[in-house]
N, C-alpha and C positions, 0 to 999 in steps of 0.2 A: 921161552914159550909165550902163546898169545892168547890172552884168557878172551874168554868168550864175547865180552861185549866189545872188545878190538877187534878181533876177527869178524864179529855183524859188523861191527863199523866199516870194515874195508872194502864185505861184501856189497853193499849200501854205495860204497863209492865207486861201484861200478859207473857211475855216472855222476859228473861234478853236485854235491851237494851242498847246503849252508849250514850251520850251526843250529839251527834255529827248525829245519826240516829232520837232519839226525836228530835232534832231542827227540823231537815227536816222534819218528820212528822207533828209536832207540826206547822211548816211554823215561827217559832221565832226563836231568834240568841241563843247561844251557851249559852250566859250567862243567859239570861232569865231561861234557862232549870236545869240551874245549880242552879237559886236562886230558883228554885221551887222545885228541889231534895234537898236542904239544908232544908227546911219548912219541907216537905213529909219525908227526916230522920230525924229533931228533934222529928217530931211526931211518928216514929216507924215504920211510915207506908213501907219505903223501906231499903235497903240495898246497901252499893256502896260499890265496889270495883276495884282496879288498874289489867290492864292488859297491860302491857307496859304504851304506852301515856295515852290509853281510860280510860276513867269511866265505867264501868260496874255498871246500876243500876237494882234490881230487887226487888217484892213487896216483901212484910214481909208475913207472916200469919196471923195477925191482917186483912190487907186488904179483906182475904177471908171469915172471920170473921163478921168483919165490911156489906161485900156482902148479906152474909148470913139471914143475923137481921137485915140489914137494909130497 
């Protein structure tokens, strides 16, 4: 199951976001967002990447997948 604040998170990554814009979104600290993109990539479900300081996270194709049949 995908409790509520991962599943905002995914929905959010409709479009590539940083750490730092889900917190504010999200209304949780920096690191909350980050132990929740470490979960959501073990599982496949997104992708990060380094753009200077930021995190750049975006969903996977699984996610759309998942949307799809779910």
């Amino acid at each position: 199951m995908l409790g509520g604040t991962r599943a905002e998170l995914l929905r959010l990554l409709a479009e590539e976001r940083t750490t730092t814009d889900l917190a504010r979104r999200l209304r949780v600290s920096a690191a909350t967002v980050s132990a929740h993109t470490a979960a959501l990539r073990g599982a496949g479900l997104i992708t990060t990447s380094r753009a200077g300081k930021d995190a750049l996270h975006r969903r996977t194709a699984l996610v759309g997948l998942l949307l799809r049949n779910g």
